[in-house]
Structures are given as C-alpha cells and as structure tokens.
N, C-alpha and C positions, 0 to 999 in steps of 0.2 A: 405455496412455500411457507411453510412455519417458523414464524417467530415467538420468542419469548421474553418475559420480563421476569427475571429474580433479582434477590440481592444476595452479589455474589463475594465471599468472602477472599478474601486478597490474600495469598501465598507465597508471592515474590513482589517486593518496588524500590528496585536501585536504578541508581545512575548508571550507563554505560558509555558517558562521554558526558562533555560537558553540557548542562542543559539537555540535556536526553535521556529520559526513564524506561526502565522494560518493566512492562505489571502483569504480573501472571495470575488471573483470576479461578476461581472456582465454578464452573458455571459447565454444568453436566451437559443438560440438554443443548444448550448452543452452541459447546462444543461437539456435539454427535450432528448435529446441524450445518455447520459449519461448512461453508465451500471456499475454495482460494477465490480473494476479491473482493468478498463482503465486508460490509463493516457491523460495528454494534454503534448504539445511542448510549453514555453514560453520565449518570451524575451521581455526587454524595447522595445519599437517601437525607440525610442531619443539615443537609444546606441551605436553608432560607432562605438568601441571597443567589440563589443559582436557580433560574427558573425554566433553563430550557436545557437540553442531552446535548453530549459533545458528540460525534461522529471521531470513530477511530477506524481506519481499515485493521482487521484482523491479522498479524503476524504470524500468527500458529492457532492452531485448534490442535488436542490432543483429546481424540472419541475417549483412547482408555483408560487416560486419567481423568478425563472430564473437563480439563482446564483451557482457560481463552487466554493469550499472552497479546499485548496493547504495548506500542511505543511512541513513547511522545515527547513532544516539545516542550519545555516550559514559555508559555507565550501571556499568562495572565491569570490574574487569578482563582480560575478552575481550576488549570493546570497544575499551580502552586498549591492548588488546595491538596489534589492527587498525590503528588512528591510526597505528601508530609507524610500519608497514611502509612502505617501500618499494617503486619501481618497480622489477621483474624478480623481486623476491620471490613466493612463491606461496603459493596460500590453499585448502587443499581445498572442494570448490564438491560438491554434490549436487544436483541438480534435472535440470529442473524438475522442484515438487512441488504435486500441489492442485488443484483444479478452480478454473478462472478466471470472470470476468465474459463478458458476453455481448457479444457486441460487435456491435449490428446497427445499423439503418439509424434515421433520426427524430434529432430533436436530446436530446443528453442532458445532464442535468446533475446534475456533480460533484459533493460535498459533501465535503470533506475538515478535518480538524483534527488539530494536530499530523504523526508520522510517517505519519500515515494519508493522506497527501498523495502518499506518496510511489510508491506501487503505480498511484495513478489517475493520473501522468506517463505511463506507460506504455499506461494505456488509452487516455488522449487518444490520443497519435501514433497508434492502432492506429484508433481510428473513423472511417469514411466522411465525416462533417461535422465542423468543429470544433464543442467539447463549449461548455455554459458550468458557469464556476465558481461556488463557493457556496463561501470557505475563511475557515475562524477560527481565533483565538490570543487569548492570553491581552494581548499589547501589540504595536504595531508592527515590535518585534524579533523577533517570532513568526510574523511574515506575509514573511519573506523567500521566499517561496516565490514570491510573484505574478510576481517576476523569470522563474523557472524555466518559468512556465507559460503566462505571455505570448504565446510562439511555438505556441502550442498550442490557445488558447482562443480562441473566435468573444470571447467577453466574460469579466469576473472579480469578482466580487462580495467585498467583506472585513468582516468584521467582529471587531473586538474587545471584551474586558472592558471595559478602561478607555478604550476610545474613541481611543485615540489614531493609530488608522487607522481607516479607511472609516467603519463602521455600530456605536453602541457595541450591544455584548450579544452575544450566542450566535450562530451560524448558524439558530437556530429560529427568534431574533428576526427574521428580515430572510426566511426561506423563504416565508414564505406571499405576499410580496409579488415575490417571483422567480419562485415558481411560477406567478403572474398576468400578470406581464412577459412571460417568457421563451418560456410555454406548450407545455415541453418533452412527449416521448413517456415519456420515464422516468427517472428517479431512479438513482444509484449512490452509495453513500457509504461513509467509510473512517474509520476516528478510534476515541477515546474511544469505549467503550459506551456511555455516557450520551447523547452528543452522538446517535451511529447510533439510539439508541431511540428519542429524540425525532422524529429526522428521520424516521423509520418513520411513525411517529404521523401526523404531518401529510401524509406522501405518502401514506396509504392513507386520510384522508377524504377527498383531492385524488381520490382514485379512480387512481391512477397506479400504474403495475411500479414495484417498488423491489427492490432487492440491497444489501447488505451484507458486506461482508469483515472477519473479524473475528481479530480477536490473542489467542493464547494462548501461552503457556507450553510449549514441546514438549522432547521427549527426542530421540524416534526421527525423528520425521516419516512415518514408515511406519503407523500405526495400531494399534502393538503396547503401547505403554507407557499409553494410556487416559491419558494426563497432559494432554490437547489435550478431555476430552467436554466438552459440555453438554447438556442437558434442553432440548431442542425441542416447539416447541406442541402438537406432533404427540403426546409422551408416551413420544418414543423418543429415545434420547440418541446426539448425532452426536459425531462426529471431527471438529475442525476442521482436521486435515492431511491425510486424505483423502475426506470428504464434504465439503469447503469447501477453502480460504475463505473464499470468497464461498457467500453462500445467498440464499435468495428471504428478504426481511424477513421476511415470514409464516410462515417457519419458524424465525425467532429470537425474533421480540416478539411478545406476544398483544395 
C-alpha cells in the first residue's frame, strides 16, 4: 500500500463548532490514495518545537480535486498551532496510513461519538447505499455533526446525556431499538472506547458484522515505536497504525 509525504498547501481552516476545526488540504496523491478509515501523520514543516506527526483519521479524500479534509480538536499546542494557519500555508501530510473499513454492499449503520464521527463522513460518501446514523454527545452543542452528515445519510438517529437533542442517554440506549427499525447488514463505529465496547456488545447478540476503528496515541505511524499496541482477544498484541485502525470487534472486545 503506498504512502506518501508532501507539503501540502492548506485551502480551507475554520472552525465548525466551538474548539473544532475543518482543514481542507492540497495533497493530490494521498487523496487518489485514499480509502475510508485511514489516517495521515501531520506536522508544521516551520515547527521546532514539534518533534513527532499528529495522527488525524481522514474525513474526505477528493481523487478530483486532489484534496485531504482533517477535523480536529484544539487540545494543545500543535492543534493551536494548526487553527492559526492560513490559506497557502502548508502542512507536512504523510499518508495514507492503516487499514480501512470495508466498504461493501447492504445498508450499514454508523455509530459515531465525538471525533470519531469524523473518519465515518468519509465512509458514508464512499458506500454504494446511503448508510444510517446512530451519533451521540454529551448536549446539543455536541451533535453539530447532524448538519455535516445530512447529505450523506439515508436517515440520523441522536442522542444525548442530558436530553437536550433527539434520545436522552448513550448511543446503546437507542441501538437495540435502531437495530430493529433499520435491519441493517452491519455495524461500523468510531468514538470513545467505552461507547465502541458497548456497541460491540449489542451488535454481536444482534448476530451482526461489526468493525471498529480505534484511537491511540502514536509516534511513528510506521509500527516501529510500539507506542499504538494493544492486547487482542486473540492473545497477540496489534498495532493500531498498521494492523488497523479499523478491526473486526472480535478482535478488540471479548
């Protein structure tokens, strides 16, 4: 699988919510690369102080434009350094990196929470049928996604903590009764570990495929720094940057 490294000049970086940036890069070949699920490695090329790549999942790849679109957190000062840039500026880009989602035929459906929303944008556009959603937040200020995803989804399901959109409680609260609605072929989800365990849980009494894409902490992105393992059901411990990051649930939850 081919990676690359340029420096890709930035075309879009605003805010779309509070502390939440969308960066639309210029980056030809890793967008024609591109599969839903991967991530890129980035950093300022100008930054001294920044000595190792951030890990972003891919939101969109566009082959015909060329361009890679990145949503993120402001969480410190990489992040903060990212927000400030400008268009024409550029951002060293690595990827694509990682084994993606699968992307076949049958209706599927989404689960996302939080940043973990933002890798399954990319899947939608990429599936044969529009997907349905399953996305939760902690309050309505947290579900600014349903905007995003609108254009995307056959249907959107929300729920929050404190109720104050769609379904109050978790994404587990409202699944079993989605699952019965929707009568999807299989499961994909993104988020919070907690949230993805749970969701495991109920899609494998449902008897359903389920996948998972999971976030860790990386250096390299290459497999060499072991800063990305975990302990699989299996007994053998993976990489999440190059055995994932997506996996088959049954290889993360027992």
């Amino acid at each position: 699988m081919k990676k690359y490294v340029t420096d890709a000049p930035v075309l879009e970086n605003a805010a779309i919510s509070d502390g939440i940036y969308r960066m639309v890069l210029h980056a030809e070949k890793i967008a024609l690369a591109s599969q839903p699920g991967q991530f890129v490695m980035v950093m300022k090329p100008d930054d001294s102080g920044a000595f190792l790549r951030r890990p972003f999942g891919i939101a969109d790849a566009d082959a015909g434009a060329g361009t890679v679109t990145i949503i993120y957190r402001l969480v410190g000062k990489g992040t903060r350094a990212f927000a400030k840039m400008k268009q024409g500026e550029l951002l060293s880009v690595e990827g694509p990196i990682g084994h993606g989602f699968t992307v076949g035929a049958g209706k599927t459906l989404l689960v996302g929470g939080g940043l973990g929303i933002a890798p399954l944008l990319f899947l939608a556009k990429s599936l044969p049928e529009k997907p349905v959603f399953l996305i939760g937040g902690r309050s309505e200020k947290e579900v600014f996604w349903k905007e995003l995803l609108a254009p995307l989804a056959e249907k959107i399901y929300v729920t929050t903590d404190d109720g104050s959109f769609g379904t109050k409680g978790f994404t587990t609260t409202l699944l079993p009764d989605v699952l019965e609605k929707e009568q999807p072929a299989r499961v994909v989800t993104c988020g919070p570990t907690v949230m993805m365990k749970g969701i495991a849980a109920i899609v494998r009494a449902a008897g359903l495929p389920c996948e998972v894409s999971l976030e860790k902490r990386m250096a390299c992105g290459i497999g060499v720094c072991l800063g990305c393992t975990f302990l699989a059901t299996s007994g053998t411990r993976k990489k999440v940057c190059v055995d994932g990051p997506v996996f088959d649930a049954k290889e993360v939850f027992a």
